[in-house]
N, C-alpha and C positions, 0 to 999 in steps of 0.2 A: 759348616764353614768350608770355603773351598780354596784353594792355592795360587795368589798371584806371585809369579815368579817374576824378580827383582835384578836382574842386570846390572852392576855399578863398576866405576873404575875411581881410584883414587887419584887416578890421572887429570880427570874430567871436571870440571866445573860445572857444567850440566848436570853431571850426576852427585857434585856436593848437593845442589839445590834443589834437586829431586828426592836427594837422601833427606832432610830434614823437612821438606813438605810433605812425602808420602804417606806417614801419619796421619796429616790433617786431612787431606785430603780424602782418606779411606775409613776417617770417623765413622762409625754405627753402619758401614757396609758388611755384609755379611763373608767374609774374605779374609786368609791371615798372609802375611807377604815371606817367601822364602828368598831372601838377598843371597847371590852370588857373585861373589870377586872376580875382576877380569882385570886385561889390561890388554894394549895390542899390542902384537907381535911385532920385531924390529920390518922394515919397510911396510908396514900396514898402509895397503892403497887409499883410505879414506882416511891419512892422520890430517886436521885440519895443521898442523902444529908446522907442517908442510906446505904454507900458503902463509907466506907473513901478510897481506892484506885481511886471508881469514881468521886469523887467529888476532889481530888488533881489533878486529868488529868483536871475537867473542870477547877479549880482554873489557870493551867498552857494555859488551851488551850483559856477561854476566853481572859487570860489574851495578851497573843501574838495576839488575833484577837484586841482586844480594842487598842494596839498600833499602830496596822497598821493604827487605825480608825482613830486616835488622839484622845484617850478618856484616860484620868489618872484614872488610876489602884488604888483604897484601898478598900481593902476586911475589911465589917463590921467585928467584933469580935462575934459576933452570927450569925447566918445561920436566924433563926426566931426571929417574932416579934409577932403582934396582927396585922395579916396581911388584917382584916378588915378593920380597922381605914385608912390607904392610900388609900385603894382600893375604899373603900364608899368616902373618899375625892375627887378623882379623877372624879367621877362619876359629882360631885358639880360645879369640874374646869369644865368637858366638859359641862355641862347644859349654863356656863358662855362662851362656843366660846374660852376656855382655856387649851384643854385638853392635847392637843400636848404635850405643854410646860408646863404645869404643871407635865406632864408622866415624861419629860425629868431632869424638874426638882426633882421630886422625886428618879429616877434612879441616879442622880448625888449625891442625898445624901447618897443613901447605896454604890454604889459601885465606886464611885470617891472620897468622902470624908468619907467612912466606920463610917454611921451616923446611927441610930436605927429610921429606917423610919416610924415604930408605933408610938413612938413617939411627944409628942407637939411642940419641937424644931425645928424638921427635917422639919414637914409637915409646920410651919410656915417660916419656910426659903424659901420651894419650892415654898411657898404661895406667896411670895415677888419676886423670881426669873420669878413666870408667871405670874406677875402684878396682884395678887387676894388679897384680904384681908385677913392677917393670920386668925384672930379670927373667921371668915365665914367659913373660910376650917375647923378648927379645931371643930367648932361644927358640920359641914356636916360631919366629921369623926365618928362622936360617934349619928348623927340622923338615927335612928331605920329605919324613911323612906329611908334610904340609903342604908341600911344595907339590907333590902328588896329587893332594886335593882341591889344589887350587887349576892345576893342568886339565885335573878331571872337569872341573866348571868351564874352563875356555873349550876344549872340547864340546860339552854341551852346548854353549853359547854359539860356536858354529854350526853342528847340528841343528839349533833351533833357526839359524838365518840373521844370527847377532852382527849389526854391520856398524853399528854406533853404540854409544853409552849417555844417558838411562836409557834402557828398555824394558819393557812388564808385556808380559806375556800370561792372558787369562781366558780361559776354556780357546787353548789355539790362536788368539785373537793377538795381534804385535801390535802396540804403542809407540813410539820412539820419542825419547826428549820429556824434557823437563814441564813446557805448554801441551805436553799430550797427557797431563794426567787429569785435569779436568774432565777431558773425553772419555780416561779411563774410568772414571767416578761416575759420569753419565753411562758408560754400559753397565756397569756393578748395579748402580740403580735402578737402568728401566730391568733390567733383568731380575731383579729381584721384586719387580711388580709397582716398585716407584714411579709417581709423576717425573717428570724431565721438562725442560722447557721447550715450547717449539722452535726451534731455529729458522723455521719458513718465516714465520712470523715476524720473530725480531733477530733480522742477520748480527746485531751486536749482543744478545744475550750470551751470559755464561751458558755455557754446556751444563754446567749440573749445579 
């Protein structure tokens, strides 16, 4: 088994629906995914959030992909929060074998119940939604040691050439976004000696 590293922000909409596809998506590939917390720095040159035309297409466009998912739609009333505090929780959940469903659970506060997932409310709900103990998340939110670790991933994340959020990075190889994991499924498999379909053939087939 080898290591797809997993890029997320809980900022992102993209990377909610990256977070809860990439399971299905990586069924019976020989691969385990190591998820790391980000978030971007204040004037981040690529924030879309920065472009009110672009951020009303994503508001439109995740929104018609999270239906198809079956994931209910409520956009928070702020764009940001103290995007530390989930991030460094999160870190706490996966130390606990929790992090899945703790991700899941904190993407379902901002953008299914449009909840301020900075937060002691939110993160305490998720905290009960992935069977953890609120009051443990909520100090792993605001522990410095945490906060450290989660620095350590954005550092990485630049290192690696992180310019957006979902990215999966496998043997070297970048992804970027939510429709590139099909693509990622299709290199997992032919490289594992899988059939793959031809795309010369049929320009509208799925990738994998």
């Amino acid at each position: 088994m080898e290591t797809l590293t997993f890029f997320f922000s809980f900022r992102s909409p993209y990377a909610w629906l990256a977070f809860h596809r990439v399971g299905d998506a990586l069924v019976g590939l020989p691969v385990t995914v190591e998820r790391i917390p980000v978030f971007p720095p204040p004037s981040f040159p690529n924030d879309p959030a920065a472009l009110p035309e672009k951020l009303a297409y994503i508001v439109v466009d995740t929104g018609r992909m999270a239906a198809a998912y079956g994931l209910p739609v409520r956009w928070p009333e702020a764009v940001d929060t103290n995007w530390m505090r989930p991030h460094a929780a999160y870190l706490h959940a996966e130390d606990g074998g929790r992090g899945e469903a703790f991700g899941r659970a904190v993407y379902a506060e901002r953008f299914s119940a449009g909840r301020d997932v900075g937060g002691d409310d939110a993160l305490a709900r998720a905290a009960t939604a992935a069977g953890l103990e609120p009051a443990a998340v909520i100090r792993a939110a605001d522990d410095p040691a945490f906060h450290a670790r989660v620095m350590q991933g954005m550092r990485r994340a630049l290192e690696t050439g992180v310019f957006g959020v979902p990215f999966f990075v496998y043997r070297g190889e970048k992804f970027w976004g939510n429709d590139r994991l099909e693509w990622l499924a299709r290199t997992l498999a032919r490289e594992s000696g899988r059939a793959v379909p031809d795309l010369a053939a049929d320009h509208m087939a799925r990738p994998y």
